[in-house]
Structures are given as structure tokens and as C-alpha cells.
N, C-alpha and C positions, 0 to 999 in steps of 0.2 A: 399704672397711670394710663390710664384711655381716654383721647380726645374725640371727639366727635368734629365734624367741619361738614358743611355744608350753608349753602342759602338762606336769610329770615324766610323762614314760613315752610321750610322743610320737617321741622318737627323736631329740634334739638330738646327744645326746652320739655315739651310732652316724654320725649324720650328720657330727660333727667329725671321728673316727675316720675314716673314710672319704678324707675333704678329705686327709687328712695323710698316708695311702697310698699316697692321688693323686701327692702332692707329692715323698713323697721316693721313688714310681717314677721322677721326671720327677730326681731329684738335687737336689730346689729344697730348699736350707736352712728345715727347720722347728720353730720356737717354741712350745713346746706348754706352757700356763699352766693348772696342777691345783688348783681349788678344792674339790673334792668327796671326792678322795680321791689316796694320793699317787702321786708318779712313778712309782715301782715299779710299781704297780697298773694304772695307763696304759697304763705301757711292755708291762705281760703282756699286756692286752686288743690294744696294736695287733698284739701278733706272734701271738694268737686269730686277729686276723682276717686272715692272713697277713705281717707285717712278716716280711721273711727278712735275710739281712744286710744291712746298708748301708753307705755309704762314711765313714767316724771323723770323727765335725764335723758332720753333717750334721743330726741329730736332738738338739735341748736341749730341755732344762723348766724352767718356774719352778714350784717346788714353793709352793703359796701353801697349801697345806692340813694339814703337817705341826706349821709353827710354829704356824697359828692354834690349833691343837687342844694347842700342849705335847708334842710327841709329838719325839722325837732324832732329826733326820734323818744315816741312814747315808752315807760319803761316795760320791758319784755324780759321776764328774768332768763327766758332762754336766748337772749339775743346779746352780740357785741356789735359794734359797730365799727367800722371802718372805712376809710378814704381811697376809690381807685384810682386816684391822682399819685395818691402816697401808698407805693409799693409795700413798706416796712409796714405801716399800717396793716397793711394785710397778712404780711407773716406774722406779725405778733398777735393780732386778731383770732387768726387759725392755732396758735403755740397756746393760747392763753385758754380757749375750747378744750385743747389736746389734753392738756393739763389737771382741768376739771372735769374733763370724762373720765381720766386717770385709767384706765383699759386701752388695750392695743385694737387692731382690727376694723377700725373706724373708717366710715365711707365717707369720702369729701367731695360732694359735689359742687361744681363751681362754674354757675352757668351764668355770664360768660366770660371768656375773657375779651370780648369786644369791647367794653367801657374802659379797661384797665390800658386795653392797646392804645386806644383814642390818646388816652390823657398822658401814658407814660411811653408812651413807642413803643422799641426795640428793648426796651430795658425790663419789660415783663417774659423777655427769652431766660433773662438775667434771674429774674425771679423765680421761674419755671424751674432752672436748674439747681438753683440753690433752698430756696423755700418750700417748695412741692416735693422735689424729690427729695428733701432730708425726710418729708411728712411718709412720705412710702418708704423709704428705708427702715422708719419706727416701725413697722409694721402694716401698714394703712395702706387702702386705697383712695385712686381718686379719676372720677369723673369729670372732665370740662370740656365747653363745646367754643366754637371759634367759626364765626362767620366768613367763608368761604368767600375770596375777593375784598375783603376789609380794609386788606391791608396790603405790603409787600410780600410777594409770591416767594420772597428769601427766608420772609422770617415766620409765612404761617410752614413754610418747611421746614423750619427749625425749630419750631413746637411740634411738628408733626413727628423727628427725629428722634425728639427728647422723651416723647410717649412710647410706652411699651405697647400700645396698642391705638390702631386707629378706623374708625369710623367715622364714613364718606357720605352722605345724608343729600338725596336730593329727589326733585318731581318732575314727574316726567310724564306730560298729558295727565290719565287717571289713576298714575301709578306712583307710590311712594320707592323709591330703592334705596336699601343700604347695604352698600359698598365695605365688605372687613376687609379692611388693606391689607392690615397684619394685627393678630393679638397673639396673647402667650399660648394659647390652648387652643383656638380654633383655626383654621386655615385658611387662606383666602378662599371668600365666597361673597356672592350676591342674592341678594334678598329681595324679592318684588311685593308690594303690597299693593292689593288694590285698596280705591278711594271713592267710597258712598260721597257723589254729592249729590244727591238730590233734596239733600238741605241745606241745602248753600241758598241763601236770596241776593240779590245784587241791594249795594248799597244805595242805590238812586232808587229803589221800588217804593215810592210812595206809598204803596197800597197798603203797607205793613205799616205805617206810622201813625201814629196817635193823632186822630184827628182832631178832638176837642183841645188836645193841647198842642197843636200846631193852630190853633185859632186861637188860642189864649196869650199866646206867643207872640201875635201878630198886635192884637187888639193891647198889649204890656206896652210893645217897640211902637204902637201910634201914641200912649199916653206917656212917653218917656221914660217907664217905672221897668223894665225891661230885668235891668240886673237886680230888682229889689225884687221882684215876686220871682227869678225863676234864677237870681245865684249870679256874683261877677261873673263877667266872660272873657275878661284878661285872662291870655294864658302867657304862659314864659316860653320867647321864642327860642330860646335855647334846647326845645322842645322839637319842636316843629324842625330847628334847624340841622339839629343832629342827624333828625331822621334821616332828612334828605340828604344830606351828605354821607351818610354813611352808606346809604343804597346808591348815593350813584357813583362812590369810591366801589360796590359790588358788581355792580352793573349798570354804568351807564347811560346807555342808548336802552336798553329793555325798561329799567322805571322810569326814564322821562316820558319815552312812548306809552308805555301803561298809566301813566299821572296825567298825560294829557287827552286819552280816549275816556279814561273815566272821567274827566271833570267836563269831557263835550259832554257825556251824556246825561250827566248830575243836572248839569244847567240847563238840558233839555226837557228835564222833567219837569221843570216850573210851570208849565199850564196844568200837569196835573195839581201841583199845588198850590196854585191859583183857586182850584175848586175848594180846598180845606179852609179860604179864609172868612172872615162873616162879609156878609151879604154887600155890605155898603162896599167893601175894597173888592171885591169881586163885580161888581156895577161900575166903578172906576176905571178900573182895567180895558172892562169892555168896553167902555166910552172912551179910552185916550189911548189908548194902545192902537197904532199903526199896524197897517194890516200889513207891511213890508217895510224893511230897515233899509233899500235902494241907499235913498234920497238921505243928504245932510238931515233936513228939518224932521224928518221921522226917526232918524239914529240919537237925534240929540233929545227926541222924548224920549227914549230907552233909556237914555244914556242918564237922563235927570233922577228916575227913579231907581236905577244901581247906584250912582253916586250918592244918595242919600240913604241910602239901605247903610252901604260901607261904612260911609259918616259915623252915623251914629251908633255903629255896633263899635267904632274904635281901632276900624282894620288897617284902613290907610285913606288918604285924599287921591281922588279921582279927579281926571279934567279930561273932558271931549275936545279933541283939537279942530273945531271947526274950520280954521282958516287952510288947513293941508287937507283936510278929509274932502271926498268927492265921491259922485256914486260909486256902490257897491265899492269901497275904498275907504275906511273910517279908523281915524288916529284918536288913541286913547294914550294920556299919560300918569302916573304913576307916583305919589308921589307919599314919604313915609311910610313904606307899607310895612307891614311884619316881618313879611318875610324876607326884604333885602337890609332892613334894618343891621348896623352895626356889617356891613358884606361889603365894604365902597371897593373896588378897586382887587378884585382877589384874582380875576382875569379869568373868570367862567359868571355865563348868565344864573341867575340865582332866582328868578320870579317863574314858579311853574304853576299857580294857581290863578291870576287873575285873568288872562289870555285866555284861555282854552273853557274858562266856565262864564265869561262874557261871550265870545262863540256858542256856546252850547246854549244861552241864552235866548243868542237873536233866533238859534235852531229850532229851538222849541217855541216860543210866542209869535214867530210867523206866523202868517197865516198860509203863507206858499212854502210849500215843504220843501226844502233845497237845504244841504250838507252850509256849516261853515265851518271857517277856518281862522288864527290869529297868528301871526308872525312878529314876532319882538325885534325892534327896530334899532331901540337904546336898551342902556341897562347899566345901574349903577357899578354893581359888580364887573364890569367892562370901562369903568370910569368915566363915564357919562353922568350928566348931573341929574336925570331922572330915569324912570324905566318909562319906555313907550314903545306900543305894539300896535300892527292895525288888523283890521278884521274885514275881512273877504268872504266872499262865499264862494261855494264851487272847491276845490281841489287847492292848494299852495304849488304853484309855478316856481316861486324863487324863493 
């Protein structure tokens, strides 16, 4: 049993991918347990990273992420399904695979166990030791990865204990390393990989984006027909909210400061995509667009055309607090939005996106180029009856 632990974005899941390429080159029967997203989605990435045909039997899943989420899973004859809520689910999921391969020597990978932690705690230690390691006792191996800072530093060491072997997965500047704590066969050692990015694009680069359909997009949301030509845009915050939580149970002070540099600069891009839209809202802009956000009466024309953006995409209700806002000092309040939905009272601020991408906003359609900044004032999640933040320029003082 070898666990992998490290960081999202360190590479676990590529690295399971990998193992299981290995495997079924070699014909070895593998068990591939999807908590992150479903078998379908797996099964595309491995044949991405070359899966060509293989021999019928050979490659099964436990879909462990379709039920948790309520979502129908379609029939897959190589697929079970299973609940990471409901631990047994999962061992008899994995017993019922074991069964029907009916051959020993079987690779189980199981990537990861962060969903299972989330939803069952400490009691997938429990699991670990009885479910998994009965599955290696048969004769079987098994791979799973476990996101580093997840959880309690007690009990990712007591998965770390209960594996015969462990890999430490992390980045560092241009460099990937993996750390073998301990395996059965190889010795502790460190492993340095370098990291091509010079294909990396940032995700606010406009220039990469489709232009006639960022104009199409515009000219939908002016006739109201938005989500009929281009697909609902309700998503389920339980989405959205996971994420964040679960990164900032990882780290955090490093992704709130990383969520909120990248959403200054997201919002700063908006002059560039001002230029993508047709002609007439591009002639508007330039006609009502303040060439400085100083003054109340120029913040509150800003402030009109995000509020109704928000509106009517369904995100949340907006309101400019004109009676407290004063120059270079402008009170926004908050109110139904997604992201603190169902969050009242948990005694940490929960709103990391609307702040920092209305800053990046006034940043970029100024016309006087000067840094801003948004500071959160109130906040549901703090038990306050709505979220409100104001927006400055220049540097945060307080």
C-alpha cells in the first residue's frame, strides 16, 4: 500500500494516471476508485495520456463521486458505484470488483482519499485498516493519494503509518520533487523534476479568448436569452464551496492571497474585453464611463453597470452604499450571493470573489493608472446580516 501526500496541483492524480498505464501495459487487472470526478472523466484522461485498446475485464471503477454529488450515473458495465459518505459502500464496492476479476495481484488505485475524509472524518483511518489492508493481504496492491494539510496533521500520519510505503509530492519554484519517505524496496530518496512552463497562459489573457463568441455572449445577456443560446449558468455551490474550503483547511493565508491577486488582475483585464464587444456597447462605455472612480457620483456609475451584470447572471444583489462612501472610500454591500449562501455564522469570512474583482475593476477602466485595493468590513459568515467591503486605492493601511 503506497500513499502519495502532497499539495492540489502537485501532481498526485497524473502520477495515479501513470501507475495505471504502467499496469494495464503489463495486462495486470486495475481498480480505479474516482472521488474527484466521475469514471467517464478518468476513463478520457487515461486514453489523453495514451490508453489505446485493452483486453475486456481488464480496467474497472468505483465511481465513488457521482452518487455523492446526486448526479445518475449512466450504465458502464465496467463501473460500481459508490457513496464517500458511506465508508461500507466503499468496501463492498472494491469486494464486489475483487470478486469479478476473480485473479489476485490486482492494482487499486484510489485517488483520493480527500472526499471520503471530508465527509467521514477520522473513521476512513478505520477504513484504511480494515478494508484496504484486508484488499493487500489478498494479495493486491494499492495506490491512494491524500492532500497534504486537508485535514488533522494526527490522522494524515496515521495513514501515512498504516502504508507500507510513502510518497511526499510537492513544487517548488520550477521544480516538481518527490520525496520516498519509505517503500518496501527502495530507500529513502529525493527526486527533482524540472517544469516546462512555457505553456502556461494566465487565465485573465484575454488575447487567447474567442472573440466572436465573447461578442455573442454579450449581445445574448443584452436580449435576455443568455442561458437559452449558450446553456444554464446555475452552478451548485457546493462546488465552488468545497473548493475553498478545502484549500484554505490546506493553506490558508497562501490561497486567499493567491485568489485575491488573481481576481485584481482578472478584473483588470476588462478594458481589454471591452474591445471584444459589438460596437454599440463599446460606444457606451466610452460615453458613460468616468475617467476616475475618486468621487461618489462617478463610483456609483461603476457601480450601476456591475450591479446589473451580477443581476441578471443570478450571482447575488449588489448595493453601493452611497450614504457612508466618500472619496477614494466606496462601500459596497452584498447581499444573497453564492458564495456565502447557506455560510451564516461559521466565524471565518467566506466572500473571496467579489472584493478583489470590483478592485480589479476600477484598476483596469480608469483611466489614471493607480493599484486598488477592497477590504471586507462585514460578513455573513462572521454574523453580520450582510457581507460589505470598501474599495480604496493605493496600498490597504488597515
Amino acid at each position: 500500500m503506497i500513499l502519495l501526500v502532497g499539495p492540489p496541483g502537485s501532481g498526485k492524480s497524473t502520477f495515479c494516471q501513470q501507475v495505471a498505464l504502467q499496469s494495464l501495459a503489463m495486462e495486470r487487472h486495475c481498480i480505479y476508485v474516482t472521488t474527484e470526478s466521475g469514471a467517464s472523466e478518468v476513463e478520457q484522461a487515461l486514453r489523453k495520456r495514451g490508453l489505446g485498446k485493452i483486453e475486456p475485464g481488464l480496467l474497472h471503477f468505483v465511481d465513488a463521486y457521482s452518487e455523492t454529488v446526486g448526479v445518475s450515473l449512466s450504465g458502464r458495465p465496467n463501473t460500481v458505484s459508490a457513496d464517500c459518505a458511506n465508508l461500507s459502500s466503499l468496501g463492498i464496492a472494491i469486494s464486489k470488483l475483487e470478486e469479478r476479476i476473480g485473479e489476485g495481484s490486482i492494482l487499486l488505485i484510489f485517488d483520493s482519499l480527500v472526499s471520503p475524509y471530508l465527509l467521514a472524518g477520522p473513521e476512513v483511518i478505520r477504513f484504511i485498516r480494515l478494508s484496504l489492508s484486508k484488499f493487500v493481504a489478498e494479495g493486491n496492491s494499492i495506490l491512494s493519494s491524500m492532500d497534504k494539510g486537508c485535514g488533522r496533521q494526527e490522522d494524515v500520519g496515521a495513514m501515512m503509518s498504516l502504508a507500507n510505503g510513502v510518497i511526499e509530492m510537492d513544487l517548488e519554484e520550477e521544480r516538481k520533487i518527490l520525496n520516498v519517505v519509505k517503500h518496501p524496496s527502495v530507500k529513502p530518496t529525493k527526486i527533482e523534476i524540472s517544469i516546462d512552463k512555457t505553456w502556461e497562459q494566465r487565465a485573465w489573457d484575454v488575447k487567447t479568448w474567442d472573440r466572436e463568441m465573447y461578442k455573442r455572449s454579450f449581445e445574448a445577456e443584452q436580449r435576455g436569452s443568455l442561458n437559452q443560446e449558450f446553456g444554464a449558468l446555475a452552478v451548485n455551490i457546493f462546488w465552488p464551496s468545497i473548493m475553498r474550503w478545502n484549500s484554505l483547511l490546506w493553506d490558508p493565508q497562501r490561497f486567499t492571497t493567491m485568489m485575491y491577486d488573481f481576481l485584481i488582475q482578472f478584473g483588470a483585464s476588462f478594458r481589454e474585453m471591452i474591445s471584444m464587444m459589438p460596437w454599440h456597447m463599446k460606444l457606451l462605455y466610452k460615453i458613460s464611463m468616468p475617467k476616475s472612480f475618486s468621487k461618489v457620483k462617478d463610483m456609483k456609475k461603476m457601480m450601476q453597470f456591475f450591479q446589473q451584470m451580477m443581476q441578471r447572471r443570478g450571482v447575488c444583489i449588489m448595493e453601493y452604499v452611497n450614504e457612508i462612501s466618500k472619496t477614494d472610500e466606496h462601500y459596497v454591500r452584498v447581499y444573497e450571493s453564492y458564495e456565502c449562501s447557506g455560510f451564516e455564522n461559521v466565524g471565518a469570512a467566506t466572500s473571496l470573489l467579489f472584493a478583489p474583482l470590483l478592485a480589479g475593476l476600477c484598476q483596469g477602466l480608469e483611466k489614471e493608472e493607480r493599484k486598488w485595493n477592497a477590504v471586507e468590513t462585514k460578513c455573513i459568515g462572521l454574523g453580520d446580516p450582510y457581507c460589505e467591503f470598501k474599495l480604496v486605492p493605493g496600498e490597504i493601511t488597515d
